[in-house]
C-alpha positions as CSV (number, residue, x, y, z in Angstrom):
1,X,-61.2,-9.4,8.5
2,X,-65.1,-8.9,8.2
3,X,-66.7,-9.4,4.6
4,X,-68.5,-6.5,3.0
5,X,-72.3,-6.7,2.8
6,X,-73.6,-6.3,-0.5
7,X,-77.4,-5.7,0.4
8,X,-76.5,-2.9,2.6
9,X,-77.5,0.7,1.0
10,X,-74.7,3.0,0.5
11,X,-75.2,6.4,0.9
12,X,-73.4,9.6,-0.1
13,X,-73.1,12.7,1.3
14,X,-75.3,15.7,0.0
15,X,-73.4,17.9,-2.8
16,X,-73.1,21.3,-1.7
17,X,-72.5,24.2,-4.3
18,X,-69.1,25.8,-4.4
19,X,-69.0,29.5,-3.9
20,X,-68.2,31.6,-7.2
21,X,-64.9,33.0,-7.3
22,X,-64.5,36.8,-7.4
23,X,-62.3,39.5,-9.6
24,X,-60.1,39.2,-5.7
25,X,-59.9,35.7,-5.6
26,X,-58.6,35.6,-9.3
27,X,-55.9,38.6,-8.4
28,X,-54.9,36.9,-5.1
29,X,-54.2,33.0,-7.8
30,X,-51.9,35.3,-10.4
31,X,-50.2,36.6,-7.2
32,X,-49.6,33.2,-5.8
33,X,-48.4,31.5,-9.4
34,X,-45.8,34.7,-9.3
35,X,-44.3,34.6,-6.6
36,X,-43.8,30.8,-6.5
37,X,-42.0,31.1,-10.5
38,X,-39.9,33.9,-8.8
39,X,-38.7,31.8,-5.4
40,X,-37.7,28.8,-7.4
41,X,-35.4,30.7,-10.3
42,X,-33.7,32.4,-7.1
43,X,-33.3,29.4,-4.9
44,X,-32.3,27.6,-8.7
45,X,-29.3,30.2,-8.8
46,X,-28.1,30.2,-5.0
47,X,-28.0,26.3,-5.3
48,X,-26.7,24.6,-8.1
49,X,-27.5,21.4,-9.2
50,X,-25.8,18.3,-7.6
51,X,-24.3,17.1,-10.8
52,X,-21.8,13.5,-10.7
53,X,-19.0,16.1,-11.7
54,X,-19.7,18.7,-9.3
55,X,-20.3,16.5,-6.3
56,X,-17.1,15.4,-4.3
57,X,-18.8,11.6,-3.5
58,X,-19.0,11.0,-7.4
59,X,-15.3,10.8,-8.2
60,X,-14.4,8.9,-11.2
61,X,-12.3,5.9,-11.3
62,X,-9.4,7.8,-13.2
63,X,-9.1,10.5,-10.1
64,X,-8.3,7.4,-7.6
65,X,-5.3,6.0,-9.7
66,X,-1.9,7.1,-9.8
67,X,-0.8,9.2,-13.1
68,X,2.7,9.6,-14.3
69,X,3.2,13.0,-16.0
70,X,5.3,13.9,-19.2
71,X,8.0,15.1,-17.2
72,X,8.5,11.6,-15.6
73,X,7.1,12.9,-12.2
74,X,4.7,11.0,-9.9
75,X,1.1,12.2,-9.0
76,X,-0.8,10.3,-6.5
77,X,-4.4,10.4,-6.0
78,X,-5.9,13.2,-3.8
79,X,-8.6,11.3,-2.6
80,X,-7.1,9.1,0.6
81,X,-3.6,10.4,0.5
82,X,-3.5,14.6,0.1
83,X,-1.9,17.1,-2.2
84,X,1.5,16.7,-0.9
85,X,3.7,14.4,0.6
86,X,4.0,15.4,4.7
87,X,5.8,13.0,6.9
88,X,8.7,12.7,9.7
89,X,10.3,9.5,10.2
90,X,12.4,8.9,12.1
91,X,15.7,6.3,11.5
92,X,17.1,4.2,14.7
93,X,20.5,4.3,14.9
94,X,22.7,0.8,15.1
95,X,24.9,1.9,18.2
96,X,21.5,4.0,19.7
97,X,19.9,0.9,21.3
98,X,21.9,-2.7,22.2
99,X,21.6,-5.3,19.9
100,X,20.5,-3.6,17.2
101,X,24.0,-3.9,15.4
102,X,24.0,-7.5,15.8
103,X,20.6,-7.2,13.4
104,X,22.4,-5.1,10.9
105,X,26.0,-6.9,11.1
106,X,26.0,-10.0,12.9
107,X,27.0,-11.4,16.5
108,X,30.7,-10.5,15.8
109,X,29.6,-7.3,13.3
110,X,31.4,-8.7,10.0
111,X,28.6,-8.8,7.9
112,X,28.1,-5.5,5.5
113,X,25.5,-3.7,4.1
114,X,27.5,-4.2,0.5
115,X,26.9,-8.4,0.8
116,X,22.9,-7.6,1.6
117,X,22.1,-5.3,-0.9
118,X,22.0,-7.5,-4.0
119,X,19.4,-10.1,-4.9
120,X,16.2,-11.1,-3.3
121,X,16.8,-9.3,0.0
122,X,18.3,-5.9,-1.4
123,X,15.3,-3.7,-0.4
124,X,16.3,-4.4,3.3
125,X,19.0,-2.2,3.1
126,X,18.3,0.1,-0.3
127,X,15.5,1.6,2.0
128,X,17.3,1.8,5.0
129,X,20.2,3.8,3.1
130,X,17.3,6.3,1.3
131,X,15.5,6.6,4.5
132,X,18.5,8.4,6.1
133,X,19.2,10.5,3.0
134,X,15.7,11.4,2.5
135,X,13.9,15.0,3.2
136,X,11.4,12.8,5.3
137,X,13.9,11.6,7.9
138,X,13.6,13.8,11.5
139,X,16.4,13.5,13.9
140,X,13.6,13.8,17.1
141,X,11.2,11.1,18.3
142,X,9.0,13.8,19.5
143,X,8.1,14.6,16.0
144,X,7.8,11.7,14.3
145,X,5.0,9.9,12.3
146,X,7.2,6.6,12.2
147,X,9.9,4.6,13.1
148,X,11.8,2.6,10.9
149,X,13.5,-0.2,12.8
150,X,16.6,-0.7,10.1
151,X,17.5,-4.9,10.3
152,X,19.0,-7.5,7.8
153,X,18.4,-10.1,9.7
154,X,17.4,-12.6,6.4
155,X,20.8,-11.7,5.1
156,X,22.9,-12.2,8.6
157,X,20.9,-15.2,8.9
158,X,21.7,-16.8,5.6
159,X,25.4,-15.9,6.1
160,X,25.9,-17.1,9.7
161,X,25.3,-13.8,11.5
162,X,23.0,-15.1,13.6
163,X,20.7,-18.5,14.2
164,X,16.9,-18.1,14.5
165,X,17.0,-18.5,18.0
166,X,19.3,-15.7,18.7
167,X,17.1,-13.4,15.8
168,X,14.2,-13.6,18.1
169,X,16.0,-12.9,21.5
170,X,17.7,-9.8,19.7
171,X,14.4,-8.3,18.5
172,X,12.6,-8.8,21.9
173,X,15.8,-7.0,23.5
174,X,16.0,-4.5,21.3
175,X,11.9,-3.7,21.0
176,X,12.0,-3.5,25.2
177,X,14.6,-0.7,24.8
178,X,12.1,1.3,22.9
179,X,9.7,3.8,24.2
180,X,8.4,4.9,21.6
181,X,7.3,1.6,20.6
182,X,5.6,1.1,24.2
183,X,3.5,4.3,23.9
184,X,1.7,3.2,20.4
185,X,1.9,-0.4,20.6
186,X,4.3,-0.8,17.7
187,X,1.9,0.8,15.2
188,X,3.7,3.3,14.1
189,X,6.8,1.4,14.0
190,X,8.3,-0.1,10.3
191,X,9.9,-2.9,9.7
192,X,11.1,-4.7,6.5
193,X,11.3,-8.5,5.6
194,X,12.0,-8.6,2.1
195,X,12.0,-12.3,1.8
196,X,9.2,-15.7,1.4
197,X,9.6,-16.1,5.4
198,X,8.5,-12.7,5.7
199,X,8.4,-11.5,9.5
200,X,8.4,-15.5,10.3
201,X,12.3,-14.7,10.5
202,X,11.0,-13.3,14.2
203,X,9.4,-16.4,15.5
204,X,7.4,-14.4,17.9
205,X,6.2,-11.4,15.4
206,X,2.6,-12.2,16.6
207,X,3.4,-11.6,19.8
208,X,5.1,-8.0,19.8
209,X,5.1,-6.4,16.2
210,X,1.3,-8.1,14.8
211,X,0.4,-4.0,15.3
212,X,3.3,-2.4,13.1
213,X,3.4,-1.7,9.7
214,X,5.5,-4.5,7.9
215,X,7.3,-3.6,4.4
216,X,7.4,-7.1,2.0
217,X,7.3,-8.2,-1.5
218,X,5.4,-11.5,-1.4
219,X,2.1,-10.8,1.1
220,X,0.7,-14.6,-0.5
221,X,2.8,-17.1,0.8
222,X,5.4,-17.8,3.9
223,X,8.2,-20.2,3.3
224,X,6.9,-23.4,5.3
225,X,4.7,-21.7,7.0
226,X,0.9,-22.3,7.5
227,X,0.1,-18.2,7.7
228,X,1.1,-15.1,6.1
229,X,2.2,-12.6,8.6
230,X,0.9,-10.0,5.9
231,X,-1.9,-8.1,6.9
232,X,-3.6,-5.8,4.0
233,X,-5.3,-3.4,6.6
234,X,-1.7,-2.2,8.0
235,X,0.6,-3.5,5.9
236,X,2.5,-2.2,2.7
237,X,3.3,-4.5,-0.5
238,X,6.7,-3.2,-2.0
239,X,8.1,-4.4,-5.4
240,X,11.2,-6.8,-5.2
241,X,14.5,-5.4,-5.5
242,X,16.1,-5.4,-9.0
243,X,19.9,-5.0,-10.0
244,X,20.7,-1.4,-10.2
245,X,22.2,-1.9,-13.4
246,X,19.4,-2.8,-15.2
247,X,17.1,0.0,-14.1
248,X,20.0,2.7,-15.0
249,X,18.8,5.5,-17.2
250,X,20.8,6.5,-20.2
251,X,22.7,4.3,-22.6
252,X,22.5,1.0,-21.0
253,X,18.6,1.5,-20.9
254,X,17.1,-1.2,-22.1
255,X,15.7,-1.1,-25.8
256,X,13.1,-3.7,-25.9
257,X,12.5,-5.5,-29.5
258,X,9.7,-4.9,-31.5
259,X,7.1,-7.9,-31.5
260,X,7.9,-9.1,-34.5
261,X,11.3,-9.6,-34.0
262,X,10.8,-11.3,-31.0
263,X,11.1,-15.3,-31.2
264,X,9.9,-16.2,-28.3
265,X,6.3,-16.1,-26.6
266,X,7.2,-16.2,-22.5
267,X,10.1,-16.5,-20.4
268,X,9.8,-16.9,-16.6
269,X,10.5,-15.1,-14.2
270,X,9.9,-16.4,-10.5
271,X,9.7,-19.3,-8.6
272,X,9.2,-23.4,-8.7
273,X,8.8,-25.5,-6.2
274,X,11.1,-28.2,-6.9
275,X,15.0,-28.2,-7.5
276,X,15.0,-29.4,-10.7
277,X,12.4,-27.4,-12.3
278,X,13.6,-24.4,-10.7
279,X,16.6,-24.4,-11.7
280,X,15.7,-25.1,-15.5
281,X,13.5,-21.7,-15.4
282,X,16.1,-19.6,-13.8
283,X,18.6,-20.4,-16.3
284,X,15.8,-19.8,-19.2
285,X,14.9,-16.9,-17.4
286,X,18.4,-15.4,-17.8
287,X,18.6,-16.1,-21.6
288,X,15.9,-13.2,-21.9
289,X,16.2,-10.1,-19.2
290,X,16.1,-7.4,-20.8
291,X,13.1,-8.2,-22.5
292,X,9.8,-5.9,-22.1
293,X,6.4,-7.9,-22.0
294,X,3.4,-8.2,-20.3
295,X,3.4,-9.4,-16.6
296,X,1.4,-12.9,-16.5
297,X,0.6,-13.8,-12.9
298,X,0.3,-17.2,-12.0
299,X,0.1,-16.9,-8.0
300,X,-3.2,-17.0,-7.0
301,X,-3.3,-15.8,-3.6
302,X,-1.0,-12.7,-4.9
303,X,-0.8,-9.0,-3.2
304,X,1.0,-6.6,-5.8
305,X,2.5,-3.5,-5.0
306,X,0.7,-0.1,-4.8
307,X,-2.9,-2.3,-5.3
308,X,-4.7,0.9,-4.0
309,X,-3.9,3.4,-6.5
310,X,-3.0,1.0,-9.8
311,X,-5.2,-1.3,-11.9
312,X,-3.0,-4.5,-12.9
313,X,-6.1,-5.2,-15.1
314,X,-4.8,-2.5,-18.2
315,X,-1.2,-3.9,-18.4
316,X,-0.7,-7.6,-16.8
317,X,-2.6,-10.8,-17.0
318,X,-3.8,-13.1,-14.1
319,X,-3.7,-16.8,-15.4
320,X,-5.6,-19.5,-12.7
321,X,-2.3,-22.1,-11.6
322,X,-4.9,-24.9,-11.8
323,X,-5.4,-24.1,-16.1
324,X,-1.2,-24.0,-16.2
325,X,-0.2,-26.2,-19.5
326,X,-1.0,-25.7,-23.3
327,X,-4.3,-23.9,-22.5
328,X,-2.6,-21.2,-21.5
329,X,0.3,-20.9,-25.1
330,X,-2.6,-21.0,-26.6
331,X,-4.5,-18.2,-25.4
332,X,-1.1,-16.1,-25.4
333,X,-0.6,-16.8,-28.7
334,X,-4.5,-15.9,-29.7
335,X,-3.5,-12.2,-28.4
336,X,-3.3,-9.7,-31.2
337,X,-0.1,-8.3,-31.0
338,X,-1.7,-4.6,-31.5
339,X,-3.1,-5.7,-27.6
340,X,0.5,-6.6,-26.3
341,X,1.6,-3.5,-27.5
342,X,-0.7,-1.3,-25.8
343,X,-0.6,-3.1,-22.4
344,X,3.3,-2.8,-22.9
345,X,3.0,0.9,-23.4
346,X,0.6,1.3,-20.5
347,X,2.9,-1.3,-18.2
348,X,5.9,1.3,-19.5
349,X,4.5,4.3,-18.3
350,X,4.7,3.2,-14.8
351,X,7.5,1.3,-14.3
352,X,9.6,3.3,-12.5
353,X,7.6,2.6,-8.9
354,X,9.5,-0.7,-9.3
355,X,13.1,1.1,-9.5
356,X,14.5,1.8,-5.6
357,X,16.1,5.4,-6.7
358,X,17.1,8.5,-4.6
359,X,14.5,11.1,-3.9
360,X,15.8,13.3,-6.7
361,X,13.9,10.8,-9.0
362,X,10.0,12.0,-9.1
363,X,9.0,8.7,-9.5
364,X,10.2,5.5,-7.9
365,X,9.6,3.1,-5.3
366,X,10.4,4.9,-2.3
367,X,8.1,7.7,-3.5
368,X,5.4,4.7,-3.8
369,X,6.1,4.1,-0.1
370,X,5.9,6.8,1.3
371,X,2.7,8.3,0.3
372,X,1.4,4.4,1.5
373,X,3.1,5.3,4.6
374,X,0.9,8.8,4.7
375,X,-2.3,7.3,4.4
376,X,-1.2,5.6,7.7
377,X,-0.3,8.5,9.7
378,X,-2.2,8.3,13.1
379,X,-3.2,11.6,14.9
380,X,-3.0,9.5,18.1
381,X,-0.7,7.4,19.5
382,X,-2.0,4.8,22.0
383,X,-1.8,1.4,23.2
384,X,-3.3,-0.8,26.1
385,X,-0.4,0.5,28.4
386,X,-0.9,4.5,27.3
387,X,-2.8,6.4,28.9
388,X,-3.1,10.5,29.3
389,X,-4.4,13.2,31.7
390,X,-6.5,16.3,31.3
391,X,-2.7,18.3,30.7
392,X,-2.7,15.5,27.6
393,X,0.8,14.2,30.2
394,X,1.4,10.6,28.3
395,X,1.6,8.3,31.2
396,X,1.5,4.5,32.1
397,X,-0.6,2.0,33.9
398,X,1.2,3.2,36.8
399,X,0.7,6.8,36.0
400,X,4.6,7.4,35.5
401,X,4.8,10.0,32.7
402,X,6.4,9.1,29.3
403,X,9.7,11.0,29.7
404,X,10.2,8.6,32.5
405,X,10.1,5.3,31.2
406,X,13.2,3.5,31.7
407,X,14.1,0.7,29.8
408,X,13.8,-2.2,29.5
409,X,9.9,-2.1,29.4
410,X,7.9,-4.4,29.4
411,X,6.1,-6.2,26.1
412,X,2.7,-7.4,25.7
């Protein structure tokens, strides 16, 4: 870059003088200034101002959480999921594709639904029984937004119904019997595993349902497993099935004791590793059900139900497992009650997405579901074996059209 030369003389150019301006120049301004102020209070009115509140990008954080009304009915959040609720799913019967009863009963059919329903695997078959009561259910695969593939398996497995190896042979059979389940890939196919193995109880889930949408409790952790099969981009976190009887309304609904009445500060609720220690917090955990309080999480890897539309933040507390011993009584202790009180009250207001209830309830779990399921729905339903023509005729690599598949079909 070249210096400048201070010797050098500058030189300017010559001033010339600017013409005087008339009575019509003067006229022609005033015209100019008016028509300008006139243009901008008209395009002012035709367009209003892009205000936060009038502008559909700046919703605020209360519009994209889920509200429960007065009148004990659920609203979602219209951003993501709609006004309504608007969904066909359709149910697979037991005796409607072989094997499938040996997933529901057992190799010899002895197991019931009334030995699965209670405890830790419950939901298995609570939303299998809703699902065929429920307005949503459609009696034709043609229509459908999903298929729910109805199993027990944890349950048959636990009482004999079936080993792990014959689990996964019955679940291959019964997925290659499946059209429907061909033409999309599985991703509009929903299963349930309702327990700490998760879809593990399928030892080759990551071979022919890693595409579906899988219903569990516990997305953190997989019972002596390295991996989760939970995925958070397709997969739905339910809550964990409760007695019935203690989520009854009426008279034998709980009435919670005021805090200064109460004589304890936790109770537990959950799991140990270890028989010993686990045992010792169940039975403590016993001594105090029916006591309201504020969640304290202690799983750090934890997925909680409904995470899209509630904040955990305004009624539970997430405590790091590494700072677990007399750190953490003390800080409960330091709470003001007037602060347990109101995260109780918030905590209270929705706690009936955690009760598995009939559709005539407005709010409840299966409600929760299924607008989770209706953020899912898929316009299109494809896979690496679907394909379709200019008539939009579903066909296969081979070009046979979809009312003609014969099963069994092939799996990836």
């Amino acid at each position: 870059m070249g210096s400048l030369n201070n010797n050098r003389p500058r030189t300017f150019p010559a001033h010339h003088q600017a013409p005087l301006c008339t009575r019509i120049h003067q006229i022609g301004a005033i015209l100019i200034v008016a028509a300008t102020f006139f243009f901008t209070r008209l395009f002012d009115q035709s367009f209003p101002t892009c205000s936060p509140s009038s502008n559909p990008h700046f919703t605020s954080k209360s519009q994209s959480l889920v509200h429960v009304t007065d009148d004990g009915s659920l609203s979602w959040p219209q951003r993501g999921y709609g006004t309504y609720l608007s969904l066909k799913i359709y149910v697979y019967e037991e005796h409607e594709i072989d094997g499938l009863k040996e997933l529901l009963r057992g190799r010899e059919g002895k197991i019931s639904a009334d030995a699965c329903v209670k405890g830790q695997w419950g939901t298995q078959v609570k939303i299998h029984r809703l699902l065929l009561r429920s307005r949503f259910r459609t009696r034709k695969k043609e229509e459908a937004d999903f298929f729910f593939v109805p199993a027990y398996v944890k349950c048959v497995r636990m009482m004999g119904g079936l080993n792990d190896k014959e689990i996964n042979q019955t679940y291959v059979k019964v997925l290659s019997q499946m059209p429907y389940f061909r033409r999309s890939g599985g991703r509009d196919h929903v299963f349930v595993f309702p327990s700490g193995a998760g879809a593990h109880l399928f030892r080759s889930w990551a071979t022919y349902i890693n595409r579906s949408i899988i219903l569990t409790p516990e997305g953190d952790r997989t019972d002596k497993k390295d991996t989760s099969a939970y995925n958070t981009w397709k997969d739905i976190i339910i809550p964990g099935n409760v007695e019935d009887g203690m989520t009854k309304r009426g008279t034998t609904a709980v009435q919670p004791l005021p805090l200064s009445k109460r004589k304890y500060l936790a109770n537990y609720l959950g799991r140990a590793q270890g028989k010993i220690g686990r045992l010792k917090l169940i039975d403590l955990a016993k001594q105090y059900p029916d006591k309201e309080c504020v969640p304290v999480i202690l799983s750090d890897q934890a997925e909680l139900p409904f995470q899209n539309v509630i904040d955990y933040t305004y009624f539970s507390i997430k405590w790091p497992s590494t700072q677990i011993g007399h750190e953490l009584l003390d800080y409960l202790e330091s709470i003001p009650d007037e602060d347990v009180e109101r995260m109780i009250a918030r905590g209270r207001n929705i706690r009936c997405l955690w009760v598995y209830a009939p559709e005539s309830e407005l709010c409840s779990a299966m409600q929760g579901i299924m607008w989770e399921l209706q953020r899912k729905v898929r316009q299109l339903h494809q896979s690496a074996e679907t394909f379709w023509l200019h008539n939009r005729t579903i066909v296969n690599r081979n070009l046979v059209g979809f009312s003609s598949w014969k099963p069994p079909m092939p799996l990836p």
